[in-house]
C-alpha positions in Angstrom: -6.0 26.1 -56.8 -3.8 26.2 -53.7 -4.2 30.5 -53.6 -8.3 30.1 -53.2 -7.8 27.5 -50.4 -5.9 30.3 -48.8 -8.4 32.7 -49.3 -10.8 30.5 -47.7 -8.8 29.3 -45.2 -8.8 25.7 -43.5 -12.6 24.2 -43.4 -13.4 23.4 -40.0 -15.6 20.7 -38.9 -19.5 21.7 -38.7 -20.4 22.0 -34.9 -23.7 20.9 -33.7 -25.4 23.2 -31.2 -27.6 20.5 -29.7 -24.5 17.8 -29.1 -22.4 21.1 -27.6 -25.5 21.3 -25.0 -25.8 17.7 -24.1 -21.8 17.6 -24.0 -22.5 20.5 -21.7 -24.9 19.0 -19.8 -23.4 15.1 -19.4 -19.4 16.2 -19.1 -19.4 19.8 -18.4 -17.0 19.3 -15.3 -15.0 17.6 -17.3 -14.9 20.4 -20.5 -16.6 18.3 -22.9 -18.5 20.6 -24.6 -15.4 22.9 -24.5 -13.0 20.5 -26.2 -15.9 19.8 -28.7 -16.3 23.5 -29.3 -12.7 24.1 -29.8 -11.9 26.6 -26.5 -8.9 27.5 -25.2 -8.7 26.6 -21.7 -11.0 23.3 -22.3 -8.6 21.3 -19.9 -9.3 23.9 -17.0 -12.5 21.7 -15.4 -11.0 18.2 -15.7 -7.7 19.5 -14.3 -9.9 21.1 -11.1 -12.0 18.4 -10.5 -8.7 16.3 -10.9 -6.9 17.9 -8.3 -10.0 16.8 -5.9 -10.2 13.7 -6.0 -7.3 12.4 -3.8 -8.9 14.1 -0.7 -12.0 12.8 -2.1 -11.3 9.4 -1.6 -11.4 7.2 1.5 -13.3 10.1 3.2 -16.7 8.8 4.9 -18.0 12.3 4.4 -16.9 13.4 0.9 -19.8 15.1 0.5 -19.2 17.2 3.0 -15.8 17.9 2.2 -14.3 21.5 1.0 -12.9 19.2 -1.7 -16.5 18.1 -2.9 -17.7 21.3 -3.4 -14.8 22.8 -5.0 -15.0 19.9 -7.4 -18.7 20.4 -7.8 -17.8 23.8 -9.3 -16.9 23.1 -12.8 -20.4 20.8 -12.8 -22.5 23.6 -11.8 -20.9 25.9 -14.9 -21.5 22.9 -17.3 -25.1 23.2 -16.6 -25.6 26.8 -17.0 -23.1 26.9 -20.3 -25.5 23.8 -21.5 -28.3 26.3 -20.9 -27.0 28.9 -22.7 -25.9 27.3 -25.3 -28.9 25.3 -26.5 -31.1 28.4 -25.9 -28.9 30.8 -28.0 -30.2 31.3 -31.6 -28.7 29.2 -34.7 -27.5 32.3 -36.3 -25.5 33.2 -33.5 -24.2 29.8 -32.9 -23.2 29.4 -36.4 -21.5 32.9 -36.5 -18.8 32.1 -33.4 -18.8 28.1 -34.3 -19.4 27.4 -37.3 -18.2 30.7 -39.4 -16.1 28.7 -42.1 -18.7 25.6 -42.3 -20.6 25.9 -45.3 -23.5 23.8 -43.3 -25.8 25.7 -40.2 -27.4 24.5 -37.3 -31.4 24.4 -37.9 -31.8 22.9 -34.5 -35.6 22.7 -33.1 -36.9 19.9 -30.5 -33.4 18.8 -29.6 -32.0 21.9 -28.6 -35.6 22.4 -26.5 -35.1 19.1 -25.0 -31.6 19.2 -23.9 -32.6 22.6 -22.1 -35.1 21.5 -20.3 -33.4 18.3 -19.0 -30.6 20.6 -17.9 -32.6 23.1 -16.2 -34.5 19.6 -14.4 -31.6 17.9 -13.4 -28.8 21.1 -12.9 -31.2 22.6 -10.5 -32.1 19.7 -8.5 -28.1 19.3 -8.4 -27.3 22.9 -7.8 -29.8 23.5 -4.8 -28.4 19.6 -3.4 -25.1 21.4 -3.5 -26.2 24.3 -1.6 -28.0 22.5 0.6 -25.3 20.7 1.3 -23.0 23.6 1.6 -24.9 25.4 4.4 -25.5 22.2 6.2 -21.9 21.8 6.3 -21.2 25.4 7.2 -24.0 25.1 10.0 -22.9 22.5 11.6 -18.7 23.4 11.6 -20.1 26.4 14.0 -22.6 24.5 16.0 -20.6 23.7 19.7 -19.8 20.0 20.2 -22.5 18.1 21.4 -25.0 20.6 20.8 -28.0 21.0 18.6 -28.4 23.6 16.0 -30.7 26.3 17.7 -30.0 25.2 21.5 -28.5 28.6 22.4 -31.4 30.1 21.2 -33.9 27.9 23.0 -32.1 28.2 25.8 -32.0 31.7 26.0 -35.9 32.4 25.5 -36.0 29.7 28.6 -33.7 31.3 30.7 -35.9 34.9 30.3 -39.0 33.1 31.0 -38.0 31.2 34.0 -35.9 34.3 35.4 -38.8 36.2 35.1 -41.2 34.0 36.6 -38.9 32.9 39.0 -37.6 36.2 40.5 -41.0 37.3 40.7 
């Protein structure tokens, strides 16, 4: 009867919890898991880390460049929204993703596993990134020619010979 498929409104395709995490994980600069998950603003990552690229390219140092991390962004977000969503509970999932499915998520190992290779692999990206960030920030304000900490040696040398010396 076309007046009870109104009532019940368009079906809408059963979303699994553990392929929105890995989406997450794999392609969350590039909005994977948000395209997957049907949310708005899913073309918001591919488009930054789009914009990137040009200065990206033919750069010896990309991974130095503003450019880089700016694009690295997006990546970093995937990981923690993989994280959140394979650790949020089934019910909740099912309630803001899969309301008008008649099927639920009764994820158990998969949505564990995809977790902990996130956490593994997003951190060990993440804290490159940072590394990488203050490394970069470091050297821009080290003087030309100049190792990092040479004012400071320097410093503690001149005191020790000026007082030894004047002495």
């Amino acid at each position: 009867m076309p007046g009870k498929a109104q009532e019940t409104g368009p079906e809408t395709p059963f979303r699994h919890k553990a392929l929105a995490a890995l989406l997450a994980f794999v392609g969350g600069g590039l909005g994977w898991h948000r395209l997957y998950l049907g949310l708005p603003g899913w073309w918001v990552p591919p488009l930054a880390v789009a914009a990137c690229v040009p200065w990206l390219r033919g750069d010896p140092a990309w991974f130095q460049s503003p450019a880089f991390f700016v694009a690295m962004v997006p990546v970093v977000i995937g990981f923690v929204e993989a994280i959140v969503i394979a650790l949020t509970p089934d019910d909740r999932f099912d309630a803001r993703f899969n309301a008008a499915s008649p099927r639920r998520n009764r994820s158990r190992w998969d949505a564990v596993l995809v977790a902990i290779a996130t956490m593994i692999v997003g951190s060990i990206i993440t804290l490159t990134v940072i590394v990488l960030v203050v490394q970069t920030l470091v050297e821009s304000r080290r003087p030309a020619g100049g190792r990092v900490g040479q004012g400071i040696g320097q410093s503690i040398g001149e005191s020790r010979g000026g007082g030894e010396g004047g002495g």
